[in-house]
C-alpha positions as CSV (number, residue, x, y, z in Angstrom):
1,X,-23.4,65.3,45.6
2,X,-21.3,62.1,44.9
3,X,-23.5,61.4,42.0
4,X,-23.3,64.7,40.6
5,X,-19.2,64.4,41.0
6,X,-19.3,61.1,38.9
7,X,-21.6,62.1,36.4
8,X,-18.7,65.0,36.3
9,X,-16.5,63.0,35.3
10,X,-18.0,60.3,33.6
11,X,-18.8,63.0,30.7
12,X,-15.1,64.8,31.4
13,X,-13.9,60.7,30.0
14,X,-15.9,60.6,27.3
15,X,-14.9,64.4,25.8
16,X,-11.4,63.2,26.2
17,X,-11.8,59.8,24.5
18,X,-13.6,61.9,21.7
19,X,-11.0,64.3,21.1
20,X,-7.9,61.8,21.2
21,X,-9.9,59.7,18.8
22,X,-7.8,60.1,15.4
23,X,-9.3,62.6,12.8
24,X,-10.7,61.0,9.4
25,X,-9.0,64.7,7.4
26,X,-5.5,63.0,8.8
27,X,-6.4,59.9,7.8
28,X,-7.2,61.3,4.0
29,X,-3.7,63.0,4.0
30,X,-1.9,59.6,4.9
31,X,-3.5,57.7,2.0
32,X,-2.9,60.3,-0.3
33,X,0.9,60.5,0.7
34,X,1.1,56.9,-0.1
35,X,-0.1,57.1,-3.7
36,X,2.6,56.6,-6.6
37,X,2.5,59.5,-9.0
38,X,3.7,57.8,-12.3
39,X,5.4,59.9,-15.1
40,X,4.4,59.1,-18.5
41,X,7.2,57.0,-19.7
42,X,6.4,54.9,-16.2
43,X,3.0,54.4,-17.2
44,X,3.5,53.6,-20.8
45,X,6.2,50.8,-19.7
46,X,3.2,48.7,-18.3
47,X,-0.1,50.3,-19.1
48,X,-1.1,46.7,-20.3
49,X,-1.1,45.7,-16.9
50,X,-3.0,48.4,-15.4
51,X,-6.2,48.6,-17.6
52,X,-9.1,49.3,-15.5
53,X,-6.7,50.7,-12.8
54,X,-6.8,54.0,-11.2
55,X,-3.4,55.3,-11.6
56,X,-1.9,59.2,-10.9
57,X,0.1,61.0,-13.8
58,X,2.6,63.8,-14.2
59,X,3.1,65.3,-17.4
60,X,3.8,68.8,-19.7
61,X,0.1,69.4,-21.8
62,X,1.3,68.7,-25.3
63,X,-2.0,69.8,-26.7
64,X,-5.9,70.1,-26.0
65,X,-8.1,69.1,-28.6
66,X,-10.1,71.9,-30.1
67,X,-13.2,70.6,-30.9
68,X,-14.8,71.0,-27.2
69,X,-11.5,70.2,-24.8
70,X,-12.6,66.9,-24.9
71,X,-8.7,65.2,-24.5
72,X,-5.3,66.1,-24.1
73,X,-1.9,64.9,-24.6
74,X,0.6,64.6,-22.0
75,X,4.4,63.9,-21.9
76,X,7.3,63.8,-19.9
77,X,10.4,63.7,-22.1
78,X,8.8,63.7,-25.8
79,X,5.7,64.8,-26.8
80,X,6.6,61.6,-29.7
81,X,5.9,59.5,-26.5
82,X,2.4,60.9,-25.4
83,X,-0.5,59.8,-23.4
84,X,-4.0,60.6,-24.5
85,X,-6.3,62.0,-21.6
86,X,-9.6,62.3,-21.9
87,X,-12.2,64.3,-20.3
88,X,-15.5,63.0,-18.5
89,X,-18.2,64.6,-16.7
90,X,-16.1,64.0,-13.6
91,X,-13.5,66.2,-14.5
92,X,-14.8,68.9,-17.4
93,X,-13.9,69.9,-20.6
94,X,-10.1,70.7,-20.6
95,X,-9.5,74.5,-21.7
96,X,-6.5,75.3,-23.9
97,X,-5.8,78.6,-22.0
98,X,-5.5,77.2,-18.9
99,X,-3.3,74.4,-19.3
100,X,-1.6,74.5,-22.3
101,X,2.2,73.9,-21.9
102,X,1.6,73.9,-18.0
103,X,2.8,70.9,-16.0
104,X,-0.2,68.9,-14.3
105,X,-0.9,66.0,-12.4
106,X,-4.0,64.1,-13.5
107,X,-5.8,60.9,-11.7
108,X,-7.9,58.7,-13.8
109,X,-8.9,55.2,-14.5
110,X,-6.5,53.3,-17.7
111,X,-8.7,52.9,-20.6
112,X,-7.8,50.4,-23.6
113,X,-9.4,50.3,-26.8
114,X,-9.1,47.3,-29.1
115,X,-9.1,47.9,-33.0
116,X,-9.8,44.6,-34.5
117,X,-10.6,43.3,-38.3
118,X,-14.6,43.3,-37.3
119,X,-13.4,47.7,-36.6
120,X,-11.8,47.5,-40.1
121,X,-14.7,46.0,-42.1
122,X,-17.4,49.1,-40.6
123,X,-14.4,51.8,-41.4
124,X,-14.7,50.2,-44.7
125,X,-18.6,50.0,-44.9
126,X,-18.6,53.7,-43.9
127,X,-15.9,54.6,-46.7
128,X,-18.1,53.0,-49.4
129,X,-20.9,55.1,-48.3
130,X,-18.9,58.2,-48.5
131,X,-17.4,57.1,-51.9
132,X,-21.0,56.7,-53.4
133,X,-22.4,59.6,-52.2
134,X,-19.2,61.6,-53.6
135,X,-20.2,59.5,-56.9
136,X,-17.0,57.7,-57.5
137,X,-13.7,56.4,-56.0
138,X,-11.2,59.8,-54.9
139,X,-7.5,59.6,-55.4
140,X,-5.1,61.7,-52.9
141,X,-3.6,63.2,-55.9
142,X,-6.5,64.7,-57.2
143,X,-7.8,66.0,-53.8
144,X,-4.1,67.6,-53.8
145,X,-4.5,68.9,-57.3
146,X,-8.0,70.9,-56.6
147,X,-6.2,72.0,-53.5
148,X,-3.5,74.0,-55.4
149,X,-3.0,77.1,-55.0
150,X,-4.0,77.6,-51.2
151,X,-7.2,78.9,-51.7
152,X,-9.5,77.6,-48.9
153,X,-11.3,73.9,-50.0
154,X,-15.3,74.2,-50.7
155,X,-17.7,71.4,-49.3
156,X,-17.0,69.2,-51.9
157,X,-13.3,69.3,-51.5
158,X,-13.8,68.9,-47.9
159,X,-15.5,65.4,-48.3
160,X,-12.9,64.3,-50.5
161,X,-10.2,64.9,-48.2
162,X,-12.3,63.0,-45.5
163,X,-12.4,59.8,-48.0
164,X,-8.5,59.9,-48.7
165,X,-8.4,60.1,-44.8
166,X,-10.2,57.5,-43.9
167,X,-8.7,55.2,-47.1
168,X,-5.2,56.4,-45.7
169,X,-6.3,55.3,-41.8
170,X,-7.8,51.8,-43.3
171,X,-4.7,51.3,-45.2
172,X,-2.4,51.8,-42.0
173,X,-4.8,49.6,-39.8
174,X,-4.4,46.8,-41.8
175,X,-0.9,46.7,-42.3
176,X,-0.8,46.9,-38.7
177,X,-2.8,44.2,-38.1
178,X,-0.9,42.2,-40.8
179,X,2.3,42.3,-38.2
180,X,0.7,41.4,-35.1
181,X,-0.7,38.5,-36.6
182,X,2.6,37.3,-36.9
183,X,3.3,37.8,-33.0
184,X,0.0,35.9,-32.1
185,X,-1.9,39.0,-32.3
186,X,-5.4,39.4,-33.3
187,X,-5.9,43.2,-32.4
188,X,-4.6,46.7,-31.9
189,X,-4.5,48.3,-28.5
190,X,-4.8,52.3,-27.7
191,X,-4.3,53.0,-25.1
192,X,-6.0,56.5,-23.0
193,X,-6.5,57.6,-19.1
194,X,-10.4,58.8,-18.3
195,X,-9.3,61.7,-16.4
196,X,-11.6,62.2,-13.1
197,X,-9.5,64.6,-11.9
198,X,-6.4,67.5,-12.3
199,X,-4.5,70.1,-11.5
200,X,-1.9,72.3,-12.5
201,X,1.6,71.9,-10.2
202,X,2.9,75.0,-8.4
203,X,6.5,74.7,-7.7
204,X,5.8,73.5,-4.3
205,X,3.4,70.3,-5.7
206,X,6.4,69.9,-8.0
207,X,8.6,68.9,-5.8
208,X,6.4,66.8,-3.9
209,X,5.6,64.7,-7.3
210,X,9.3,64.5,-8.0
211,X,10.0,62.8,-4.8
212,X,6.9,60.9,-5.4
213,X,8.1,59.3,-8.6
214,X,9.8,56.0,-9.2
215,X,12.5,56.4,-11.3
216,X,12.3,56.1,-15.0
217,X,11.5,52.9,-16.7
218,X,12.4,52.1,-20.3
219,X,9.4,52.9,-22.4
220,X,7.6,50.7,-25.3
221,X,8.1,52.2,-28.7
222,X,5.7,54.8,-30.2
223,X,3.0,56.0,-27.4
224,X,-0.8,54.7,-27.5
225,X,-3.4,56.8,-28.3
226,X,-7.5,57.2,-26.9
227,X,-9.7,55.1,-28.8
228,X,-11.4,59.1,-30.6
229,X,-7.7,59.1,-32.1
230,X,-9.0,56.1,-34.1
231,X,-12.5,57.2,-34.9
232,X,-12.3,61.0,-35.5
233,X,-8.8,62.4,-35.2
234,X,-7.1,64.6,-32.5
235,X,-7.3,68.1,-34.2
């Protein structure tokens, strides 16, 4: 009988001791509360320092990318001072009629990518390609001069606008270049988040962010964009 009573309570102990142990969900909550939500503006102030980083944004959706929902831009003031986010298999493709304009909160890792004079010379090998295959160099005034009118520009008018395109994005990345040399500089640095995760904010996550967020920093000038800006254009 005495046995029996302390085998009672023996397991009475350790169902006590279990249920007073604390709870992993709670634990979850606290590290979570602890996180910095950063607005745009914040990020942009030191995104240099935070490359490889997993950081957690607030911004307005600026735009989603057609081709796919493959990035976004987000802003909190100006949509002049963007961020470009793009989408992995983590997170999905972003859809335009779900987020567009809306106010979300994304988490991702800060992801630099470094146009240098080595990135020049291929935009250039690829730009003599195009040239030769168009058979001869293309002016932006006579691409503009086919295009009168309005009418809507065949295949070959198409290709031509490409070449001005890239000639016009060559032209801009070496001038570019050019000036940082003079600050020590060999390269160019755009700057994107690899979104693994979002939301959109009800009014109640709102004003959880807001209290969340440091206050406003002074932000760089212009706003970095995802290293696909570079290559291919955010249409």
């Amino acid at each position: 009988m005495i046995k029996k009573l302390f085998l009672l309570l023996f397991v009475a102990a350790v169902f006590t001791a279990c249920n007073n142990a604390p709870s992993t969900e709670t634990e979850k909550v606290t590290v979570e509360d602890e996180v910095e939500v950063l607005t745009v503006d914040n990020l942009l102030a030191d995104i240099d320092k935070l490359v490889g980083k997993e950081v957690v944004i607030v911004g307005t959706v600026d735009h989603v990318c057609k081709h796919g929902g493959g990035k976004l831009v987000i802003y909190t003031d100006s949509p002049e001072n963007g961020l470009h986010v793009m989408a992995t298999d983590e997170s999905g493709k972003f859809r335009a009629d779900e987020i567009s304009d809306e106010l979300i909160q994304v988490t991702g890792i800060v992801d630099e990518f470094k146009v240098d004079e080595a990135y020049v010379v291929e935009k250039e090998a690829k730009l003599a390609e195009m040239i030769a295959k168009n058979g001869g160099e293309v002016k932006a005034e006579e691409v503009e001069e086919e295009h009168h009118g309005g009418d809507f520009p065949d295949t070959d008018d198409k290709h031509k606008q490409e070449i001005t395109g890239l000639q016009n994005q060559i032209a801009s990345l070496k001038a570019t270049l050019e000036e940082l040399k003079a600050e020590g500089k060999d390269h160019i640095s755009y700057y994107s988040v690899k979104c693994s995760t979002y939301k959109v904010l009800e009014q109640e996550d709102k004003e959880v962010a807001e209290e969340k967020t440091p206050v406003e920093a002074s932000t760089k000038e212009g706003h970095d964009c995802g290293d696909d800006t570079v290559k291919e254009g955010c249409k």
